[in-house]
VOMI-474619 format. One record per residue (C-alpha): residue in three letters; residue number from 0; y, x, z. Coordinates in Angstrom, 2 decimals, decimal comma. Layout:
  aa   i      c2      c1      c3
 ALA NUM       Y       X       Z
...
# end
This chain:
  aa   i      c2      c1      c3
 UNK   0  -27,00  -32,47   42,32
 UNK   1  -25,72  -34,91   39,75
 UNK   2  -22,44  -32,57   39,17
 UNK   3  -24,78  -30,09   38,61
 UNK   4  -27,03  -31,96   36,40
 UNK   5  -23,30  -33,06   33,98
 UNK   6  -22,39  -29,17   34,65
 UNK   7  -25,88  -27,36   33,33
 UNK   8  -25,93  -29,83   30,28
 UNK   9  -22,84  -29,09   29,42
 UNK  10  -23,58  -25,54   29,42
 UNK  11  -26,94  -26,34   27,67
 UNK  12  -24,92  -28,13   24,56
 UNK  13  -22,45  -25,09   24,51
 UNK  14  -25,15  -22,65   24,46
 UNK  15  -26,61  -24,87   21,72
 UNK  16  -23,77  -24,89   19,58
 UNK  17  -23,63  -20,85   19,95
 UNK  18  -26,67  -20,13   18,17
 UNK  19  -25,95  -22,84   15,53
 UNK  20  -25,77  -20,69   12,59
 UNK  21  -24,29  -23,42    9,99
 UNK  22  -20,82  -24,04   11,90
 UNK  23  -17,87  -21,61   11,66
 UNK  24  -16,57  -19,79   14,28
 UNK  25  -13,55  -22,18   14,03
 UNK  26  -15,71  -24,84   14,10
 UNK  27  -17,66  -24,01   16,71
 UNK  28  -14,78  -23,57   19,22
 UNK  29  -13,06  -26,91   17,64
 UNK  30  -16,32  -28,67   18,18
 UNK  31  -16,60  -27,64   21,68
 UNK  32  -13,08  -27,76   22,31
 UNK  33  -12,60  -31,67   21,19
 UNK  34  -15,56  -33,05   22,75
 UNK  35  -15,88  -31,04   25,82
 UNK  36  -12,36  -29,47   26,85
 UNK  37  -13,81  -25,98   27,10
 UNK  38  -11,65  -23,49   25,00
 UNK  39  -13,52  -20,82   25,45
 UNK  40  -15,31  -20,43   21,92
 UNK  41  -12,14  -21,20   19,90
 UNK  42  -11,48  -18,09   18,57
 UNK  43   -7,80  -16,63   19,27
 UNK  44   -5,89  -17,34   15,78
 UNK  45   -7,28  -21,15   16,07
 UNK  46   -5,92  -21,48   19,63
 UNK  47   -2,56  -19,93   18,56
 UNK  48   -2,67  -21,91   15,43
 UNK  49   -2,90  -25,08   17,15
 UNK  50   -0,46  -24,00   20,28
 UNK  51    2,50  -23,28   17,72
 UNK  52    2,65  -26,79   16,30
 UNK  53    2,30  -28,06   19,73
 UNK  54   -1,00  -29,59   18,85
 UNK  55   -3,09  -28,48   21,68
 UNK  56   -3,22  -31,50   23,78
 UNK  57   -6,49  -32,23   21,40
 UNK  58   -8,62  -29,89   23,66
 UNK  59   -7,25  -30,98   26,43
 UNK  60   -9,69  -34,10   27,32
 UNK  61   -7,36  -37,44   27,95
 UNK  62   -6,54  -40,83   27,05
 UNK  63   -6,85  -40,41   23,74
 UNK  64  -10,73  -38,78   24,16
 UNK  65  -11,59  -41,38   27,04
 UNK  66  -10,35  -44,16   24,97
 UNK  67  -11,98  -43,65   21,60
 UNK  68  -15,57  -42,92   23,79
 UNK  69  -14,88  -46,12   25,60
 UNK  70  -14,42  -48,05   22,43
 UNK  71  -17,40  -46,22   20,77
 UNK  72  -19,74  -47,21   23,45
 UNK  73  -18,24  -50,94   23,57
 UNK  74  -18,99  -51,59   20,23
 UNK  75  -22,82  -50,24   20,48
 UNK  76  -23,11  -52,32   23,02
 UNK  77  -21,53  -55,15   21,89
 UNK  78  -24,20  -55,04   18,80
 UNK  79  -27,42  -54,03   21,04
 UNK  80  -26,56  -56,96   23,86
 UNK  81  -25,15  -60,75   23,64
 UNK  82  -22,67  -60,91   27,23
 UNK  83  -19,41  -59,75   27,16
 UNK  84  -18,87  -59,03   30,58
 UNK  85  -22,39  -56,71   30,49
 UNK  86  -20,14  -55,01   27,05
 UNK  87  -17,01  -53,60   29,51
 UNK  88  -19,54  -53,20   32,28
 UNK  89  -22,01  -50,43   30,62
 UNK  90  -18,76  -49,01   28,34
 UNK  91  -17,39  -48,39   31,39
 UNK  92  -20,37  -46,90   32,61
 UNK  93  -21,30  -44,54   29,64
 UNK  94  -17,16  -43,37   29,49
 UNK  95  -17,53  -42,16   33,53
 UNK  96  -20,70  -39,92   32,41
 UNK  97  -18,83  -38,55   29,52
 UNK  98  -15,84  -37,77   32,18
 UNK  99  -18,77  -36,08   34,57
 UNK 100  -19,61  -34,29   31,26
 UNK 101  -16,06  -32,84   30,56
 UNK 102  -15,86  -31,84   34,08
 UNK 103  -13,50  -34,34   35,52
 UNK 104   -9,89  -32,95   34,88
 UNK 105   -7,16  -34,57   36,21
 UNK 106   -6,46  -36,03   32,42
 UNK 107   -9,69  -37,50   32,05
 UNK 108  -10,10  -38,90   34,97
 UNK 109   -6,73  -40,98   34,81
 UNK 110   -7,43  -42,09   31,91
 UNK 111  -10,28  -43,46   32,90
 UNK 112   -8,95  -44,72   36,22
 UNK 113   -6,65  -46,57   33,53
 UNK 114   -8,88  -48,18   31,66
 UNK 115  -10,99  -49,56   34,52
 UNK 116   -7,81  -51,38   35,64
 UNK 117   -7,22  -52,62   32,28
 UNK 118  -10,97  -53,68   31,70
 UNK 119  -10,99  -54,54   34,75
 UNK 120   -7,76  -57,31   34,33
 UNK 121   -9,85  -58,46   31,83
 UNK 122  -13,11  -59,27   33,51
 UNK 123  -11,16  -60,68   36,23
 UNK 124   -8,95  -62,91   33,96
 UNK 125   -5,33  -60,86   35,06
 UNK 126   -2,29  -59,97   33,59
 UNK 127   -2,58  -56,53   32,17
 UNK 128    0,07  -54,27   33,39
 UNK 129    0,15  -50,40   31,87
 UNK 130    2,42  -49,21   34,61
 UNK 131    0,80  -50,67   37,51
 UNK 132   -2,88  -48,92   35,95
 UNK 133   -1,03  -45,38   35,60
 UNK 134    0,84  -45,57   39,42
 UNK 135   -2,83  -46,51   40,60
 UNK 136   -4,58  -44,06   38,75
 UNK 137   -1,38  -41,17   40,04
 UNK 138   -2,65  -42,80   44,20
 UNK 139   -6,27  -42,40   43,11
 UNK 140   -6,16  -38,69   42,16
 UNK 141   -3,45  -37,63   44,70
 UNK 142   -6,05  -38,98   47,39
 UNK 143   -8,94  -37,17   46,46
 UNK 144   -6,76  -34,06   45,46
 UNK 145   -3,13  -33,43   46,64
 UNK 146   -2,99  -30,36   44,71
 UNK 147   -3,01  -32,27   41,16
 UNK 148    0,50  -32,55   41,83
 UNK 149    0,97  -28,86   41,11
 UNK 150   -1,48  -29,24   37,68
 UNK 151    0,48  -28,62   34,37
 UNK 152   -2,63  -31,38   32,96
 UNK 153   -1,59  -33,68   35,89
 UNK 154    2,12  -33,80   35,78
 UNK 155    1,95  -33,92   31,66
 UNK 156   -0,96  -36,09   31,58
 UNK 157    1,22  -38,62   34,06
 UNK 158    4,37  -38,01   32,00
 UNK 159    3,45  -38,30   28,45
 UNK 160    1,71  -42,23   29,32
 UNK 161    4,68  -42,61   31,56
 UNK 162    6,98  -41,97   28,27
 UNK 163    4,48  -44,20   26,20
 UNK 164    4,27  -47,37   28,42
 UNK 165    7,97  -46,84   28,17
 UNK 166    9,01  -47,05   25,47
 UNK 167    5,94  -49,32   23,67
 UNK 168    6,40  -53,14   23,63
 UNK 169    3,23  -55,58   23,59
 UNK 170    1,55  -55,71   20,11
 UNK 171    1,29  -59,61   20,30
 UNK 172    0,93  -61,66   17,24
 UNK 173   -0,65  -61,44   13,44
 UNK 174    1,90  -58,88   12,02
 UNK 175    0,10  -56,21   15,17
 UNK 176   -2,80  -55,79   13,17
 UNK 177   -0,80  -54,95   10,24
 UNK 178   -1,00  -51,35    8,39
 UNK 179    2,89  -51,12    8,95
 UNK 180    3,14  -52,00   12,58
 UNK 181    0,10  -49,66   13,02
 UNK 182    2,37  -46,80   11,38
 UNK 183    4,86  -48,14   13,28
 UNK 184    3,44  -47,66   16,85
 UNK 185    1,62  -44,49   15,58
 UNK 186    5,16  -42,97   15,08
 UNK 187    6,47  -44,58   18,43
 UNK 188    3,69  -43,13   20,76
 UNK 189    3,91  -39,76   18,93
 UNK 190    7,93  -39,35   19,47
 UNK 191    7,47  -40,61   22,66
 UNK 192    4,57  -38,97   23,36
 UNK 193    7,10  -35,35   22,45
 UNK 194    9,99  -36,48   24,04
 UNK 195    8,65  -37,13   27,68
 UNK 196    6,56  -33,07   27,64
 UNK 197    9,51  -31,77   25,94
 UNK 198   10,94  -30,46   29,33
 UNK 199    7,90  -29,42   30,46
 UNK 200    6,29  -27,76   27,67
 UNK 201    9,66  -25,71   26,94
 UNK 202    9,70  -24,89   31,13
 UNK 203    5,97  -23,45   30,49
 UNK 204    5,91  -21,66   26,91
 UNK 205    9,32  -21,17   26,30
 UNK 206    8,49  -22,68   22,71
 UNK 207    8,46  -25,89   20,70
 UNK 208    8,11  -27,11   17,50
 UNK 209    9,96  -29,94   15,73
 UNK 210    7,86  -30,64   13,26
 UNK 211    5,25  -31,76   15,81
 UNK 212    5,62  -34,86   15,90
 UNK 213    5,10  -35,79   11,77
 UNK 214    2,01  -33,48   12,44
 UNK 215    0,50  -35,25   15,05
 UNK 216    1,20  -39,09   13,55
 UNK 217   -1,51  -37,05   11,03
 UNK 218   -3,21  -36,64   13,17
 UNK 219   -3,75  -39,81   15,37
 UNK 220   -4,92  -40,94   12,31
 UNK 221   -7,84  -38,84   11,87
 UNK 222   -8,88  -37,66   14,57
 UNK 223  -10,87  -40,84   15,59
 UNK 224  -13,14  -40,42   12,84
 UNK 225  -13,41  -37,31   13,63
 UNK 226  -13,99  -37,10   16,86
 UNK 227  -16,75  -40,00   16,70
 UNK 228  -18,41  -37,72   13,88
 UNK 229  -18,87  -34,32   16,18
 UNK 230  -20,38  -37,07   18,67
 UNK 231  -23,19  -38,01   16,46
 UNK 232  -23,44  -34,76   15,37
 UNK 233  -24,24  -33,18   19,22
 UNK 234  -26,17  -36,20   19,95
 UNK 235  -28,66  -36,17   16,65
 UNK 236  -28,47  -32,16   16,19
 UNK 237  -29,64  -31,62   19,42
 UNK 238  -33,38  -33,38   18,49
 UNK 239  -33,14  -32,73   14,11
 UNK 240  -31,41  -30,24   12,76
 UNK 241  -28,54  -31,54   10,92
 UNK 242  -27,29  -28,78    8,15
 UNK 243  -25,16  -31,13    6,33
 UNK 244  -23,39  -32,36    8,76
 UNK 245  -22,90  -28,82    9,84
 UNK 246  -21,24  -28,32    6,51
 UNK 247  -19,28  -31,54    6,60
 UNK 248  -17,46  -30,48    9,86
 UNK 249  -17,19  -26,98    8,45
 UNK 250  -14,94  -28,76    5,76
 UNK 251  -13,20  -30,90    7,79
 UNK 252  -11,95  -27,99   10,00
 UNK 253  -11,08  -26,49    6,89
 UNK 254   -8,56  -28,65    5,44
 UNK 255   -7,36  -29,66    9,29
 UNK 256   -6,28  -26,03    9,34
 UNK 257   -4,32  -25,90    6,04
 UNK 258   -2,79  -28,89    6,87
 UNK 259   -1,63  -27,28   10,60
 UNK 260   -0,81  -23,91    8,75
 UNK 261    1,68  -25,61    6,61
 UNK 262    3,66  -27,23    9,72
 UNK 263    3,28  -23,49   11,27
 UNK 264    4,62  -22,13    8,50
 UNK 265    7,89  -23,68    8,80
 UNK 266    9,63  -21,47   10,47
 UNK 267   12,81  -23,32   11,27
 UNK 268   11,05  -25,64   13,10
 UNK 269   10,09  -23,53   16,24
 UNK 270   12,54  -22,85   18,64
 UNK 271   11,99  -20,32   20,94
 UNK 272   13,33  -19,90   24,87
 UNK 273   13,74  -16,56   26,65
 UNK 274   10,85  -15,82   28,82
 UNK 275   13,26  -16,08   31,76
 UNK 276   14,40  -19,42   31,11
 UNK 277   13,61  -21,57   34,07
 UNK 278   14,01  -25,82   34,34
 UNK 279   15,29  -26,86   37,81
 UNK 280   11,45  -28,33   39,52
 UNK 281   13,85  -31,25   40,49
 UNK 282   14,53  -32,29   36,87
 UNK 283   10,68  -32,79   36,33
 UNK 284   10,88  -34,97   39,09
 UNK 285   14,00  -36,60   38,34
 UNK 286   13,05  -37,36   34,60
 UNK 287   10,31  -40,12   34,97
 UNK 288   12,05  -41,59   37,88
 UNK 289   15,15  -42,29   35,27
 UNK 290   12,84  -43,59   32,91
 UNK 291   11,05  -45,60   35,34
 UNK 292   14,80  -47,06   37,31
 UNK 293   16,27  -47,41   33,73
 UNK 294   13,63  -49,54   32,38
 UNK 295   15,08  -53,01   33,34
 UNK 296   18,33  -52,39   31,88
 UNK 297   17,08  -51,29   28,35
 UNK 298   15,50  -54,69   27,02
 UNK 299   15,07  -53,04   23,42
 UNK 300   12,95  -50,52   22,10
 UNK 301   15,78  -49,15   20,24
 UNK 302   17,86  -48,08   23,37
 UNK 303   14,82  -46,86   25,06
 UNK 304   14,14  -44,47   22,43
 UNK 305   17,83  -43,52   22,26
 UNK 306   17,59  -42,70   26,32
 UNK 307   14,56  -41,38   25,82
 UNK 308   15,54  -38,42   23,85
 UNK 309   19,11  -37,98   25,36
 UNK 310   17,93  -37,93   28,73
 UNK 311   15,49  -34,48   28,67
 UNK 312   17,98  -33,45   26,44
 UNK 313   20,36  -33,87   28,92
 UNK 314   18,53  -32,15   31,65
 UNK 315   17,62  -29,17   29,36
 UNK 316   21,38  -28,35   28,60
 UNK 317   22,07  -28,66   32,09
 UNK 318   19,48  -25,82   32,74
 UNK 319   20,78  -23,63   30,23
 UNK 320   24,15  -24,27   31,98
 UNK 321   22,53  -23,07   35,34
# end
């Protein structure tokens, strides 16, 4: 009954959103598509749009949604009530109804097995420890459902943090809150973030885009805002209707898809496989266990990075050799 209850609202806010006759029809599919990982309104061009310049993972509800709710909901509760430990508690809380909302994929819900471990280290006074969270989170899900193994959201979801934790050292210090170690780790987690799908997006759409990664350090930037905006605009429409923030959003997709458009437009920047080509299933299982064996031996972030993109690399010549 309570699935049901998360499933018919978010069919109610969909519906909702349908007959909303101030948003787009590109806005209307983003909208839905951000918040609630349900493609299904985006109309065709938008989803193609956003597929060439290997932007997609947006829709696709993760870390990156699950963290910026989590943090959302900490800090309104951190100004409504005085005790920490009641702060990570009800965050926590609120973040696992937003996951029953998006319909518990295999994404969302490691991410937010993730951040339960790592909230969790801190109401329990432990070490934090990024890789033991994700190998946890891979146990949880492969527990209740042995078939996430053979989920394209599972094994990228798994790979892409795998590729982050990897190559990310801890932001300790005064100079991690500054605006050029920010840009710093934004352009870190996005290479990394391309280098470790690389092999598995090419094995699945036979297409990538260079120019992704500059396009989606943009991005990391804005989307927060963003995101957090469409919130309050689902929450507040749903009891006043709110026209200019309608129009707002309307804008914002606007100049989101000029900006996208212009890395599309490059066209030396996609590179394009033969529908037959095929990667070897054992070099998708072979990649993150280099990465995880070669860890110790790579102290610096430089040489991670530097393995990091020979290694796929690597593996995808040797397919094209096969």
């Amino acid at each position: 009954d309570m699935l049901s209850f998360w499933h018919n609202l978010r069919t109610g806010i969909k519906r909702h959103l349908k007959i909303n006759e101030i948003l787009t029809d590109d806005a209307r599919g983003f909208v839905v598509a951000l918040t609630l990982g349900d493609k299904s309104l985006m109309p065709l061009s938008l989803m193609q749009l956003f597929s060439n310049t290997g932007t997609m993972h947006l829709f696709a509800v993760s870390g990156l949604h699950v963290g910026i709710c989590c943090v959302f909901f900490k800090s309104i509760f951190m100004w409504l009530l005085p005790r920490p430990r009641l702060h990570i508690s009800l965050s926590l809380l609120a973040t696992f109804f937003y996951v029953l909302l998006v319909g518990y994929s295999a994404s969302s819900c490691r991410a937010f097995i993730m951040i339960c471990f790592l909230y969790g280290s801190a109401l329990f006074c432990r070490k934090r420890n990024g890789f033991s969270s994700l190998g946890w989170a891979a146990l949880v899900l492969l527990f209740w459902n042995p078939d996430f193994v053979n989920s394209l959201g599972f094994q990228l979801s798994f790979t892409v943090v795998l590729g982050i934790l990897y190559v990310m050292e801890p932001q300790v210090g005064p100079i991690a809150c500054s605006k050029i170690r920010i840009a710093l780790s934004s352009a870190k987690v996005s290479l990394s973030a391309f280098l470790s799908s690389s092999l598995l997006i090419v094995d699945c759409f036979h297409h990538i885009n260079l120019l992704s990664i500059s396009l989606n350090i943009i991005l990391v930037f804005i989307i927060a805002p963003i995101f957090i905006f469409i919130l309050f605009f689902l929450i507040l429409d749903i009891f006043i209707p709110m026209d200019y923030m309608g129009e707002c959003i309307n804008t914002i997709i606007h100049f989101m898809k000029l900006i996208i458009s212009f890395f599309d437009s490059i066209a030396i920047a996609h590179i394009e496989f033969p529908a037959s080509f095929d990667i070897p299933n054992v070099f998708h299982l072979l990649f993150p266990l280099f990465i995880i064996s070669s860890r110790p031996f790579l102290p610096n972030i430089r040489s991670r990075l530097i393995f990091l993109s020979c290694c796929p690399l690597s593996l995808l010549v040797l397919s094209l050799g096969s």
